[in-house]
C-alpha positions as CSV (number, residue, x, y, z in Angstrom):
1,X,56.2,-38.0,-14.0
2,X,57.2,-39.1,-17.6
3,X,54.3,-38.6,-20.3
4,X,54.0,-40.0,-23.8
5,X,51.2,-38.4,-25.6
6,X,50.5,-40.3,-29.2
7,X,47.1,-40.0,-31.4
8,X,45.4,-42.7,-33.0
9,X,42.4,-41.9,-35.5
10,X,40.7,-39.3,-33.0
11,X,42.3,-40.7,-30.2
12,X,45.0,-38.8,-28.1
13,X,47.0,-41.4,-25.8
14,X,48.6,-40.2,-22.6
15,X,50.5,-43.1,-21.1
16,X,51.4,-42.1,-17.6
17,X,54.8,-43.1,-16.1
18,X,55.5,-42.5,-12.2
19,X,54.2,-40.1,-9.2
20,X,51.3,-37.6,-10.3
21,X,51.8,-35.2,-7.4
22,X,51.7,-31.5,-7.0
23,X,54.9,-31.6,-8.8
24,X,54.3,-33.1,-11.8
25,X,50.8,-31.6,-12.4
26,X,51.6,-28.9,-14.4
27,X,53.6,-30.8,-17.2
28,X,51.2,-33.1,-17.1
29,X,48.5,-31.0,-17.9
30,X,50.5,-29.0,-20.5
31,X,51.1,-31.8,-22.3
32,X,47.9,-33.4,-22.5
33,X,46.5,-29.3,-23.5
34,X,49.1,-29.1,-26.4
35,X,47.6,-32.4,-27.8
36,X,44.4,-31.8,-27.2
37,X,44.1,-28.0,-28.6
38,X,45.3,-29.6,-31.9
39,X,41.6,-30.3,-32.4
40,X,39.9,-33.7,-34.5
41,X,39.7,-35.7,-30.7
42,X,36.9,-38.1,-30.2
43,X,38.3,-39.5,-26.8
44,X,41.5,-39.3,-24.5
45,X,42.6,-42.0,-22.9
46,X,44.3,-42.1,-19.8
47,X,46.9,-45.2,-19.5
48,X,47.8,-45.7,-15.9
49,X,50.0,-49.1,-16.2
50,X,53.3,-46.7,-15.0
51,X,51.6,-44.7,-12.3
52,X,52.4,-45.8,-8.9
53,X,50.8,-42.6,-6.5
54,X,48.3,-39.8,-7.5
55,X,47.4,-37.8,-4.9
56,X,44.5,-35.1,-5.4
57,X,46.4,-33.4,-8.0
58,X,46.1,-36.2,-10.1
59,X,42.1,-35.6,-9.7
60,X,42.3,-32.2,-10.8
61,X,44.3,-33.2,-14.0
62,X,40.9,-35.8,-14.4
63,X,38.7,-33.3,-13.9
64,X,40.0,-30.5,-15.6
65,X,40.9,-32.5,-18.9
66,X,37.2,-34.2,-18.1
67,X,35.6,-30.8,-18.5
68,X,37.6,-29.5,-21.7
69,X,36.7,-32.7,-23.3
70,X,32.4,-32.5,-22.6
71,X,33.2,-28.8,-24.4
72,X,34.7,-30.7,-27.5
73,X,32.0,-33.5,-27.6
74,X,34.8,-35.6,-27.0
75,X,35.1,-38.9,-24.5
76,X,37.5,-39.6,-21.7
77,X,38.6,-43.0,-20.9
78,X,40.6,-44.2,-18.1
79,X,42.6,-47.2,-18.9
80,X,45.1,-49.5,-16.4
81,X,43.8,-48.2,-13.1
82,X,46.2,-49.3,-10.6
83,X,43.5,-50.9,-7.6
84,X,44.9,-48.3,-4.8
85,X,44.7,-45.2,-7.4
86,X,41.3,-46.5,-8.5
87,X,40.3,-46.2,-5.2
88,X,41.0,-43.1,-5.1
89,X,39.3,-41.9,-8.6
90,X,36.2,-43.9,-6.6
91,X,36.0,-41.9,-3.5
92,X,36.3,-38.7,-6.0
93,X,33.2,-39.6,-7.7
94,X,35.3,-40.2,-11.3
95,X,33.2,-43.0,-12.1
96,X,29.8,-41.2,-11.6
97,X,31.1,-38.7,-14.6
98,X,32.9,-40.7,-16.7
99,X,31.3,-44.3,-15.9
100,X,32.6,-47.1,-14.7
101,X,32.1,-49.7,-17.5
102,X,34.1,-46.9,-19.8
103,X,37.1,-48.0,-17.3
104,X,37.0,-51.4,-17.1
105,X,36.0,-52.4,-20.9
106,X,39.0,-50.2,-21.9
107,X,41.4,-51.7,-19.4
108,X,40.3,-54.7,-20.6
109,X,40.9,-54.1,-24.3
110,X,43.7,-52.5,-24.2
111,X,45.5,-55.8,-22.7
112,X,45.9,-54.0,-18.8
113,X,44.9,-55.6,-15.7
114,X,44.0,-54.0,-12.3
115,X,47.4,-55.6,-10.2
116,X,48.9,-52.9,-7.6
């Protein structure tokens, strides 16, 4: 898993490249933390476009960064969804927390598409 975490006027901007696994958790999280601890965050965004297998892992990276971003008032968009990962982030209940629409108007504007 290769992460490139950029900010953009109160926007941090993980885009994900490769296998979010047991593995590659850890980083993962790490770097997301060391951006988001850096404080003045509105939203992270999630980019998916490089991600080709999450397993549950992957959810707890969601969730966990979901949870640390209510406690700074802050937003969490998921962006590029992959149809068999977003099947999985719907099973989870994702959508129920972070809403669908969130997803999809963000894939949307940020040029992605929803191809496997």
């Amino acid at each position: 898993m290769v992460v490139k975490v950029e900010r953009k006027n109160g926007s941090v901007i993980a885009m994900l490249n490769g296998e979010i696994d047991h593995h590659s958790a850890k980083a993962l999280r790490e770097a997301i933390d060391n951006e988001l601890i850096k404080g003045d965050v509105r939203e992270l965004v999630l980019d998916f476009a490089g991600v080709g297998f999450m397993d549950s892992s992957g959810l707890g990276v969601i969730f966990g960064r979901y949870n640390k971003l209510i406690a700074m008032k802050a937003k969490l968009k998921l962006v590029n969804v992959p149809k068999r990962i977003e099947r999985i982030l719907r099973m989870a209940g994702v959508y129920t927390l972070i809403g669908r629409g969130d997803a999809e108007n963000n894939r949307a504007a940020c040029g992605g598409n929803n191809n496997d």
